[in-house]
C-alpha positions as a Markdown table, in Angstrom:
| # | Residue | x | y | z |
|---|---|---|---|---|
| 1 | Unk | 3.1 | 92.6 | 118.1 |
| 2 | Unk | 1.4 | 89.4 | 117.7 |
| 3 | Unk | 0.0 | 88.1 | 114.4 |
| 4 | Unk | -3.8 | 88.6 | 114.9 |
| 5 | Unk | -6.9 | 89.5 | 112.7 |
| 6 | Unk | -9.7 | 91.3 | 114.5 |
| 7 | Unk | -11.3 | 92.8 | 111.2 |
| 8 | Unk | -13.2 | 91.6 | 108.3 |
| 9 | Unk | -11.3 | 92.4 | 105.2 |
| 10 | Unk | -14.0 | 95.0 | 104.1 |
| 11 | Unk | -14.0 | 96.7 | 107.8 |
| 12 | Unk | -10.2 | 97.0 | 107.8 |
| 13 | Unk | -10.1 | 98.4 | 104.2 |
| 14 | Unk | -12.7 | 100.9 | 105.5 |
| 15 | Unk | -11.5 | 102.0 | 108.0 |
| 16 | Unk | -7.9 | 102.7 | 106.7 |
| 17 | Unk | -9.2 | 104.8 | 104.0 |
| 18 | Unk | -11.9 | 107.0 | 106.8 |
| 19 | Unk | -9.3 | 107.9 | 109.1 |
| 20 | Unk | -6.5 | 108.4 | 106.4 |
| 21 | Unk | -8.7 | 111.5 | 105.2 |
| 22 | Unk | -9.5 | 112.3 | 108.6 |
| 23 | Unk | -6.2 | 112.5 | 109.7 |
| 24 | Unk | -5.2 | 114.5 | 106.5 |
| 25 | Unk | -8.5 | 117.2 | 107.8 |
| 26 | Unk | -6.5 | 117.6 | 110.9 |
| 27 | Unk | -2.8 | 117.5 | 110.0 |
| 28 | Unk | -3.6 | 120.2 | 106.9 |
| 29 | Unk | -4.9 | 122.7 | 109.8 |
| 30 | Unk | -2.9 | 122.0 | 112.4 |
| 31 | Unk | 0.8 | 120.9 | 111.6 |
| 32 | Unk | 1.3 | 121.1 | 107.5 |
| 33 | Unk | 3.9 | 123.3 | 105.9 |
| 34 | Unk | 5.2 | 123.0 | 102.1 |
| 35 | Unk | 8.5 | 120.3 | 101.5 |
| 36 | Unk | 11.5 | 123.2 | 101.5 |
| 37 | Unk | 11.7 | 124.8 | 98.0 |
| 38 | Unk | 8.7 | 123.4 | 96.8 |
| 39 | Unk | 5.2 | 125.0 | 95.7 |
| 40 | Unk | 2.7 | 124.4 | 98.5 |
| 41 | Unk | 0.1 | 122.9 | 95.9 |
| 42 | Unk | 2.6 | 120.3 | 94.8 |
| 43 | Unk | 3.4 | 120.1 | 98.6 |
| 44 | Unk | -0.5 | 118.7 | 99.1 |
| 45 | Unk | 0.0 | 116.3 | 96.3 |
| 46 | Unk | 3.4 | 115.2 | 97.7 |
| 47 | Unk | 1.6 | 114.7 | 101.0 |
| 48 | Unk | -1.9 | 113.0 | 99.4 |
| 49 | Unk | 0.5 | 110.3 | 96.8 |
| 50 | Unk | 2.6 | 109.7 | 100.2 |
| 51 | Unk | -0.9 | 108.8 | 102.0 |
| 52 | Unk | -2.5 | 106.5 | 100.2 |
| 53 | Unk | 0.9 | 105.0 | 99.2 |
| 54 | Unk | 2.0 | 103.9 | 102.7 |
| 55 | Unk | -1.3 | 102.9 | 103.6 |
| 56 | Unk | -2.2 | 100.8 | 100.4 |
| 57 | Unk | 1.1 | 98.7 | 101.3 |
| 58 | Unk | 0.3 | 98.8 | 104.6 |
| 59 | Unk | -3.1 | 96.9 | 103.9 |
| 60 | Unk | -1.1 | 94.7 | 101.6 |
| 61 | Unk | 1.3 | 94.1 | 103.8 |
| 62 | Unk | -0.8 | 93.6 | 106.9 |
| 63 | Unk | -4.2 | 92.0 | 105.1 |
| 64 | Unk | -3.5 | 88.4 | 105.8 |
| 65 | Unk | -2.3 | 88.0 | 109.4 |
| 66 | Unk | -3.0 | 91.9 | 111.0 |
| 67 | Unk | -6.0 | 93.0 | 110.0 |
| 68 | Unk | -6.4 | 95.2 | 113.4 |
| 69 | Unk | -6.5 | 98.6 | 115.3 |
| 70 | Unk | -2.5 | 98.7 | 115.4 |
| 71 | Unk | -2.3 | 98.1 | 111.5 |
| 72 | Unk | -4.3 | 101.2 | 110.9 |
| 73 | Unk | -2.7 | 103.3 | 113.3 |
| 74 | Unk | 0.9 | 102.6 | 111.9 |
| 75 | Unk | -0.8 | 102.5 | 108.2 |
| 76 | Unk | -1.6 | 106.3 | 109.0 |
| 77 | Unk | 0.7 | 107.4 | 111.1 |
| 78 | Unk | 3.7 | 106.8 | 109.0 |
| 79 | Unk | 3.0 | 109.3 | 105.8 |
| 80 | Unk | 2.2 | 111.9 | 107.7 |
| 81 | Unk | 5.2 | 111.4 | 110.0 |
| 82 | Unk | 7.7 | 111.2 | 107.7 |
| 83 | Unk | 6.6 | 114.3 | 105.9 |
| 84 | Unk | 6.9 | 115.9 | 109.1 |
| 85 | Unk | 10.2 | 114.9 | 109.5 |
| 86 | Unk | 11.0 | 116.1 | 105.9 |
| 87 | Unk | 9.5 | 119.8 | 106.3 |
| 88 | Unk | 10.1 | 120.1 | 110.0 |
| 89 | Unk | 13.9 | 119.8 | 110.3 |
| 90 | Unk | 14.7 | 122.8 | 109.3 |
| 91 | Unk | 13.0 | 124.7 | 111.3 |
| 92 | Unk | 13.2 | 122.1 | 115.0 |
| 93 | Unk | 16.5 | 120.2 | 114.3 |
| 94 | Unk | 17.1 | 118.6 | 117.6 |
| 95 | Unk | 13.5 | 117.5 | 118.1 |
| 96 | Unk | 13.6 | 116.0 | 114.3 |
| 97 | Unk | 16.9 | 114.5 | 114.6 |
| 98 | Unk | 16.4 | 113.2 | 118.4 |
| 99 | Unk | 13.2 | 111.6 | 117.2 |
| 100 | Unk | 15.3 | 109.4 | 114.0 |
| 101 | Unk | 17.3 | 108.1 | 116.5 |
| 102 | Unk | 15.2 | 106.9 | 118.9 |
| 103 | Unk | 13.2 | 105.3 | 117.0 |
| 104 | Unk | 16.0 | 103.8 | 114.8 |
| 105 | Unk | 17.7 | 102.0 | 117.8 |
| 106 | Unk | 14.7 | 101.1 | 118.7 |
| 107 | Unk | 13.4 | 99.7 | 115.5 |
| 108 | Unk | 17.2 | 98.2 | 114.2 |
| 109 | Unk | 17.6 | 96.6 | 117.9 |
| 110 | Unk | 14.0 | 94.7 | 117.7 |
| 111 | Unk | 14.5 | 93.9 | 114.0 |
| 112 | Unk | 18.3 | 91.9 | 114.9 |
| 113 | Unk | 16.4 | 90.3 | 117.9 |
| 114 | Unk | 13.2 | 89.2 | 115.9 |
| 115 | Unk | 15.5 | 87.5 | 113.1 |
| 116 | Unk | 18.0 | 85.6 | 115.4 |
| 117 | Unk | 17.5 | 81.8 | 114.9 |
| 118 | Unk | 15.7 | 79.8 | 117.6 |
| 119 | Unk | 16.5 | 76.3 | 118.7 |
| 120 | Unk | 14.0 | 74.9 | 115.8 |
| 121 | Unk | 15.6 | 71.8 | 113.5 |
| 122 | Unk | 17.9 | 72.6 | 110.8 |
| 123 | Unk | 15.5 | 71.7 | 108.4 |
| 124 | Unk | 12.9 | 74.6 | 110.0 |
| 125 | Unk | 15.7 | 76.9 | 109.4 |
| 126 | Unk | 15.0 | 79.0 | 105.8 |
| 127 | Unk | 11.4 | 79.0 | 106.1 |
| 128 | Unk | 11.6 | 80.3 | 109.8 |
| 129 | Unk | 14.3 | 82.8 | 109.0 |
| 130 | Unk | 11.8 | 84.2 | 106.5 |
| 131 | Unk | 8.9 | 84.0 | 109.0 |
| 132 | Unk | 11.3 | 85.5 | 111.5 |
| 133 | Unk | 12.2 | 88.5 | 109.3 |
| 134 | Unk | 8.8 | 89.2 | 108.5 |
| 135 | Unk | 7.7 | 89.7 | 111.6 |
| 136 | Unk | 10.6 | 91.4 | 112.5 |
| 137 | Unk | 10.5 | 94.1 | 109.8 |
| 138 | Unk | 6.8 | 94.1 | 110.4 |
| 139 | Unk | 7.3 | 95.0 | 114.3 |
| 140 | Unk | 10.5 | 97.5 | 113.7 |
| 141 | Unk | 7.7 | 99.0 | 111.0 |
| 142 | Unk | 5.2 | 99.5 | 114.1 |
| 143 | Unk | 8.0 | 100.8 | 116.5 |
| 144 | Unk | 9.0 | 103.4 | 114.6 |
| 145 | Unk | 5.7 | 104.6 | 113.9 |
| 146 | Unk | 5.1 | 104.6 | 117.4 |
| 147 | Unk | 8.4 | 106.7 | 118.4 |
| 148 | Unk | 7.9 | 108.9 | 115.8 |
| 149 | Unk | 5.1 | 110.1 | 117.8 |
| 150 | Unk | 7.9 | 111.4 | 119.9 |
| 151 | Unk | 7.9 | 114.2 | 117.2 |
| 152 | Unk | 4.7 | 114.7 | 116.4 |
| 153 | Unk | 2.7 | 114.7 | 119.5 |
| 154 | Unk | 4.7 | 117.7 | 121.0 |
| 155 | Unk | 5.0 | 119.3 | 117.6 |
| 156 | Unk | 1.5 | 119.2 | 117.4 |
| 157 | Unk | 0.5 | 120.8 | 120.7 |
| 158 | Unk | 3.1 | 123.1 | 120.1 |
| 159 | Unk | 1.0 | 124.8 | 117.3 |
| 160 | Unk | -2.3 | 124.2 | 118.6 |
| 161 | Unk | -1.7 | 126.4 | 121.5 |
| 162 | Unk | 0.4 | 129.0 | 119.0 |
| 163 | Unk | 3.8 | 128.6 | 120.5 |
| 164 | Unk | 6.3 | 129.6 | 117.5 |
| 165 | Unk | 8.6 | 127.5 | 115.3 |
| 166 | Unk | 11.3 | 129.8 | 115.4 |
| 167 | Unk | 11.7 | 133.3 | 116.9 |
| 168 | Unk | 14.2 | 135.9 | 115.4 |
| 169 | Unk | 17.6 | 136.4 | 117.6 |
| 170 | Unk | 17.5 | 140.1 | 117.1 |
| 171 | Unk | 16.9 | 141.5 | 120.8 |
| 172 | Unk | 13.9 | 144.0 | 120.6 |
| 173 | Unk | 14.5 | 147.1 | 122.0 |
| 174 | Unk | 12.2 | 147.9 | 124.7 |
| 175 | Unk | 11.0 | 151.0 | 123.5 |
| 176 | Unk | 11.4 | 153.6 | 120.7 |
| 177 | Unk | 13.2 | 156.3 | 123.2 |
| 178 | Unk | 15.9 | 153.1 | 123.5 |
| 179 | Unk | 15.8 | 153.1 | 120.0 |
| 180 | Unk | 18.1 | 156.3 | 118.1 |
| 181 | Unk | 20.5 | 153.6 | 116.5 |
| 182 | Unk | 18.0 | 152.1 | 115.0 |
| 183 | Unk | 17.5 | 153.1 | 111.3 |
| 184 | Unk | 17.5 | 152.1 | 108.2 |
| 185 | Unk | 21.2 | 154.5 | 107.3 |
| 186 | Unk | 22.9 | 152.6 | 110.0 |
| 187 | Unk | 21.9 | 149.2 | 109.8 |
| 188 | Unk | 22.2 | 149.6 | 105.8 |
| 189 | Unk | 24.1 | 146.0 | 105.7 |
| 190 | Unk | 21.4 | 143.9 | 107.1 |
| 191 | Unk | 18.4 | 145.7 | 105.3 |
| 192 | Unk | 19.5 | 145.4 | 102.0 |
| 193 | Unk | 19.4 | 141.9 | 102.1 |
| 194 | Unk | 16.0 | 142.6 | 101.8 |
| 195 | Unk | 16.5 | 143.2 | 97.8 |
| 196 | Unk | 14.9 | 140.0 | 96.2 |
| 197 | Unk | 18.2 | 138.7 | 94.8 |
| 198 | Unk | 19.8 | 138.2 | 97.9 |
| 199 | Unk | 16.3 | 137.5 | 100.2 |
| 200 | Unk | 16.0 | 134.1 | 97.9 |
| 201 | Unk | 19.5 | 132.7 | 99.3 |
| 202 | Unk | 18.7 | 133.2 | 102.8 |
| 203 | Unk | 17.3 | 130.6 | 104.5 |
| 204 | Unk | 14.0 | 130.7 | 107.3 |
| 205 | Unk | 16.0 | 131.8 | 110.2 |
| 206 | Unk | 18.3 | 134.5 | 108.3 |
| 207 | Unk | 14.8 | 135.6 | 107.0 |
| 208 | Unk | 13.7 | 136.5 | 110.8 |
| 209 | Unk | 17.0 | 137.8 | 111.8 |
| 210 | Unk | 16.7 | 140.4 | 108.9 |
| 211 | Unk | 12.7 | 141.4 | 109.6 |
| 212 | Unk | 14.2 | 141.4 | 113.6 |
| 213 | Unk | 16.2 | 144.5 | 112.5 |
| 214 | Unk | 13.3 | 146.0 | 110.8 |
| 215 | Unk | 11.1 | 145.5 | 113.6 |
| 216 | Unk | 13.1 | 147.7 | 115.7 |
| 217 | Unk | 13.4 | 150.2 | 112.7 |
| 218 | Unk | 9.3 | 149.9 | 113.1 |
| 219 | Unk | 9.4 | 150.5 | 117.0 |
| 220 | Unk | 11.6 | 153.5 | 116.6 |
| 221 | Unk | 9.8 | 155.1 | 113.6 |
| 222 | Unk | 6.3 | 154.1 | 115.1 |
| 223 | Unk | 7.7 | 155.6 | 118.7 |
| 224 | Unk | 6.4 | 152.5 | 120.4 |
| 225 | Unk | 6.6 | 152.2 | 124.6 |
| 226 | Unk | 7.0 | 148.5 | 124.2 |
| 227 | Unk | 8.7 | 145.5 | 122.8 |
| 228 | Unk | 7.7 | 143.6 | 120.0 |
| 229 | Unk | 7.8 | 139.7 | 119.6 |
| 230 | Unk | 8.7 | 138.2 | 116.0 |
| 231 | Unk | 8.1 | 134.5 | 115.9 |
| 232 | Unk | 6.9 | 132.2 | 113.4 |
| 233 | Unk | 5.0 | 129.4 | 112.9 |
| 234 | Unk | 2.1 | 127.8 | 111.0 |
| 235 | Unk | -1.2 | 130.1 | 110.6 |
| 236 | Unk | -4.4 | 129.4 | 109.7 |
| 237 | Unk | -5.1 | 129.5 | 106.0 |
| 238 | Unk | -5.0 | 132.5 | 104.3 |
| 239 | Unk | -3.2 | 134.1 | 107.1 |
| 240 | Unk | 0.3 | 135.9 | 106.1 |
| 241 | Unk | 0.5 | 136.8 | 109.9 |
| 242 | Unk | -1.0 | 138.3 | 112.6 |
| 243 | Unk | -0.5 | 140.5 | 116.0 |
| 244 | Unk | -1.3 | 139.6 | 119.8 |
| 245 | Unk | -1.5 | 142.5 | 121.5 |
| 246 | Unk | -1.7 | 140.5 | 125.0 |
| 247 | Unk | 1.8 | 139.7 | 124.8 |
| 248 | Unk | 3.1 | 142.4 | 121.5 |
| 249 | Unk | 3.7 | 139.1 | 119.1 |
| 250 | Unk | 3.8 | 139.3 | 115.8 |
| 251 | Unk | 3.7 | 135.7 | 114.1 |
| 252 | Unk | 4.5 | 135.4 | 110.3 |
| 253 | Unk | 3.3 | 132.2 | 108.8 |
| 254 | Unk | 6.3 | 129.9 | 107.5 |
| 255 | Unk | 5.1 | 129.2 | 104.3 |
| 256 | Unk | 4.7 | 132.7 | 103.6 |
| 257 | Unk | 7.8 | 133.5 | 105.1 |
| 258 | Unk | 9.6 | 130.3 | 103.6 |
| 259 | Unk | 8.1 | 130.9 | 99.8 |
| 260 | Unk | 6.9 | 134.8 | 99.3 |
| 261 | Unk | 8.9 | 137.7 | 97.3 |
| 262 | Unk | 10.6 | 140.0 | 99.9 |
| 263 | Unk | 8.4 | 143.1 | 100.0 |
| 264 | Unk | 5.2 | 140.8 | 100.3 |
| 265 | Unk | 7.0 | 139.5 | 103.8 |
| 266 | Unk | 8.0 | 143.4 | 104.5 |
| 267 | Unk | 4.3 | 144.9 | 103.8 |
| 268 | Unk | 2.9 | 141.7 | 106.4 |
| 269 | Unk | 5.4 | 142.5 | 109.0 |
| 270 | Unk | 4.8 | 146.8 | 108.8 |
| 271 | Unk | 1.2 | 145.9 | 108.6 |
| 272 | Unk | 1.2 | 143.8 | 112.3 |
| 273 | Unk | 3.2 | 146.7 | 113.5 |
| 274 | Unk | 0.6 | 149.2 | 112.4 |
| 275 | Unk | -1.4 | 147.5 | 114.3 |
| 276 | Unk | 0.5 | 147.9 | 117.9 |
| 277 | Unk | 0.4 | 151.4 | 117.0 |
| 278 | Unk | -2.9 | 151.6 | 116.6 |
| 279 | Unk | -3.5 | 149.8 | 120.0 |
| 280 | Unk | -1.1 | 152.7 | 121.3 |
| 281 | Unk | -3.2 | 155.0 | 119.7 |
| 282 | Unk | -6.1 | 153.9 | 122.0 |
| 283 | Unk | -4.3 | 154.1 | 125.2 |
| 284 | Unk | -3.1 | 157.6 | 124.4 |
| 285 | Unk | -6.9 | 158.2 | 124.3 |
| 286 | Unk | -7.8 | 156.6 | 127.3 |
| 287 | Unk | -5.5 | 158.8 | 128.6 |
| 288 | Unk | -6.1 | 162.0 | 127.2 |
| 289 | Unk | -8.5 | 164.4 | 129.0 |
| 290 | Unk | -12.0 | 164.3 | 127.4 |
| 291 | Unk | -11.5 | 167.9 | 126.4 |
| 292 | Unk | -8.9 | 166.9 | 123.9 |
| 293 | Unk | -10.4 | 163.7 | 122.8 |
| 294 | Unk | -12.1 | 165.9 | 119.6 |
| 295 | Unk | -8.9 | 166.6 | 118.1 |
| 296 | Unk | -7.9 | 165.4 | 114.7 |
| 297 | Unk | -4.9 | 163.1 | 116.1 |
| 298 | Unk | -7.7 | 161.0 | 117.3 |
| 299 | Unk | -9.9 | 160.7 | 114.2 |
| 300 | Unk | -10.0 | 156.8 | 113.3 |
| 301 | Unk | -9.1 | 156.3 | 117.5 |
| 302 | Unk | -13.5 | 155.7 | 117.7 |
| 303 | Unk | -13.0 | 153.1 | 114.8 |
| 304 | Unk | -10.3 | 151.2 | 116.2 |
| 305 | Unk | -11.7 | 151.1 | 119.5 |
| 306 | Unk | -15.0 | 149.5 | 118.1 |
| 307 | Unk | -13.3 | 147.2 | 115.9 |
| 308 | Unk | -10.6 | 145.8 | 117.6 |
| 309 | Unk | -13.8 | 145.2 | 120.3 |
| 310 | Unk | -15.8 | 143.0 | 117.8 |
| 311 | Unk | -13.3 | 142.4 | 115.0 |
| 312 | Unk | -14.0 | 140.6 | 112.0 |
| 313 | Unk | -10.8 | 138.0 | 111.1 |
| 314 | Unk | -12.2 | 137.0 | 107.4 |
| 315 | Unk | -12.9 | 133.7 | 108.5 |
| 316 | Unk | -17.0 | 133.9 | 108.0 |
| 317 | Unk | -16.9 | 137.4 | 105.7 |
| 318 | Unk | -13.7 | 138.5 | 103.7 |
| 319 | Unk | -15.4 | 142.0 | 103.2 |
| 320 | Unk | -16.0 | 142.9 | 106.5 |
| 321 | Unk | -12.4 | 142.0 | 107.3 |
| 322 | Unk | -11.0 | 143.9 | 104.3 |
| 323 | Unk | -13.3 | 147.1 | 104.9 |
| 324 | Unk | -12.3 | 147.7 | 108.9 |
| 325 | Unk | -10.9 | 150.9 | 109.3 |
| 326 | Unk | -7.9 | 149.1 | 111.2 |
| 327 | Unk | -7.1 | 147.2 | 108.5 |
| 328 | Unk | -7.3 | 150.0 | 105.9 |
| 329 | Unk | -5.0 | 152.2 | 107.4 |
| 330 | Unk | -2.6 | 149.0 | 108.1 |
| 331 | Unk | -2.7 | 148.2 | 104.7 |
| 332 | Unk | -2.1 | 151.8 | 103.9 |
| 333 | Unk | 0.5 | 151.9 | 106.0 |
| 334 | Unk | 2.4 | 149.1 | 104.9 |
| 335 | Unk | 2.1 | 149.9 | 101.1 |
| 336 | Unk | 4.1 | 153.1 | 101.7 |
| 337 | Unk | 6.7 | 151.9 | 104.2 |
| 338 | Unk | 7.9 | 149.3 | 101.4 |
| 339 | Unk | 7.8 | 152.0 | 99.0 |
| 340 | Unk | 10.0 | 153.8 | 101.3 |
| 341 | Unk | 11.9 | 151.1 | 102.5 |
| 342 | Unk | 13.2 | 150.1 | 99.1 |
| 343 | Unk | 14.2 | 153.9 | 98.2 |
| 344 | Unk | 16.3 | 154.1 | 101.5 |
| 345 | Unk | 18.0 | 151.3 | 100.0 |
| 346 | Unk | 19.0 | 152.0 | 96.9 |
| 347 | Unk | 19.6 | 155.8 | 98.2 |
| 348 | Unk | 21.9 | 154.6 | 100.9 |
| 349 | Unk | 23.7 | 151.6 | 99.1 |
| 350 | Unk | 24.4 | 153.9 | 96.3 |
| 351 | Unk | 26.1 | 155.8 | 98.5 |
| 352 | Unk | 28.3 | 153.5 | 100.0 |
| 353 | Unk | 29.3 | 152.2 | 96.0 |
């Protein structure tokens, strides 16, 4: 942590600002999520002010005696690591939490050792205390950027390979014949929370525990033969959530899960379970002797097959995505099952006034 200049001044400005905004390219897709309780376009400016904040006073701080490599990677690396730390401990509290420390021993222990006085003459002693606590506060500034990876690094690969944030602790059941207690009637308590007035004071994970009951409502109404996953964690944009039939996950995005009105989060989650039936569908198909293929059970079975096959996600035409016979009957599907959901409610809390 030597003071050492391997830049020009121009260079060094340059090259904070470049990889500022590319870093911001791949943090926005990979790893961002809206500050708790806050809109996710003030979020973005939060996140852009905080950028090119840290790494203006980085330069300033850094421009006379470490204009280098390590300078910019701190300047960056800071911003966008304390904003993680601010949206992420909610949701991976140990991780968050084990990272501050770290990197505050770490950081507080070189700082104490960087401004203890040296054997220098007395009269060396003010202006080498201040020499001393700048480059101390300078090299705690690079240590905890650099521990702080600790978080980041794993957070990041975490989502890269689509590993949840947070999963719900309702148990699935493992199939809908497993599945008779499961209703709306008797689990009347839990699904009435989803009634906008008491979804907004629930936090992320009381969210998921309450859609974990509804996704067993789902298996048993759908009469699945398998479990379903709920998880979340950060989509891509524009995606409310999605199903993996590979492993029956269903993944609701946070923000959407964090930030949207109760029957939007309902309609996403009945929609991914649609889906799963749908797959079912197909397999009952497979299985069904071609004689019997022609009946009208397995009308849209033709479509789904094709589709699922090549499917269109929206990412390179919205309109092909929107007009798949898959997604038409989810979306169908979905729209009536909050409709329905919401009458159960009232009908059944009514009952219990």
């Amino acid at each position: 942590m030597k003071n050492r200049n391997t830049m020009k001044p121009r260079e060094y400005i340059f090259d904070n600002l470049f990889w500022a905004i590319t870093a911001m390219i791949w943090y926005r897709n990979i790893i961002f999520v809206s500050l708790p309780g806050i809109p996710v376009v003030w979020s973005k400016c939060i996140l852009w002010f905080a950028v090119f904040t840290f790494v203006a006073l980085g330069c300033v701080l850094t421009f006379e005696k470490r204009r280098n490599n390590v300078s910019i990677i701190v300047n960056i690396l800071l911003p966008y690591e304390l904003y993680t730390v601010l949206t992420y401990y909610v949701y991976i509290p140990k991780l968050v939490w084990g990272a501050i420390i770290f990197s505050a021993i770490t950081s507080i222990a070189f700082l104490l050792l960087a401004i203890m006085p040296d054997n220098q003459s007395s009269k060396k002693k003010a202006p080498n205390f201040h020499r001393r606590l700048r480059h101390g506060f300078l090299g705690a500034r690079t240590l905890v950027a650099f521990c702080l990876l600790a978080l980041l690094v794993p957070l990041g690969v975490r989502l890269i390979f689509r590993h949840g944030l947070i999963s719900t602790n309702i148990q699935s059941v493992s199939a809908a014949s497993k599945a008779s207690e499961w209703t709306v009637k008797n689990n009347i308590e839990t699904v009435q929370q989803l009634r906008e007035e008491e979804w907004s004071r629930l936090n992320t994970q009381e969210k998921l525990d309450v859609l974990g009951v509804v996704l067993n409502i789902e298996i048993r109404y759908l009469g699945l033969n398998h479990e379903l996953y709920l998880k979340s964690a950060v989509l891509d944009l524009n995606t409310a959530a999605h199903y993996n039939h590979n492993n029956h996950e269903i993944v609701i995005d946070i923000d959407h899960l964090q930030n949207a009105p109760a029957d939007e989060i309902l309609d996403s989650l009945c929609h991914e379970c649609y889906h799963s039936y749908q797959y079912q569908m197909i397999d009952l198909y497979n299985a069904t002797p071609e004689g019997y293929r022609d009946m009208l059970l397995f009308q849209y079975v033709g479509d789904y097959i094709e589709e699922f096959s090549n499917y269109a996600d929206g990412s390179e035409n919205t309109i092909d995505y929107y007009n798949q016979t898959v997604e038409i009957a989810a979306r169908r599907y979905a729209s009536d099952s909050v409709e329905e959901y919401y009458e159960l409610i009232d009908k059944y809390t009514e009952s219990t006034d």
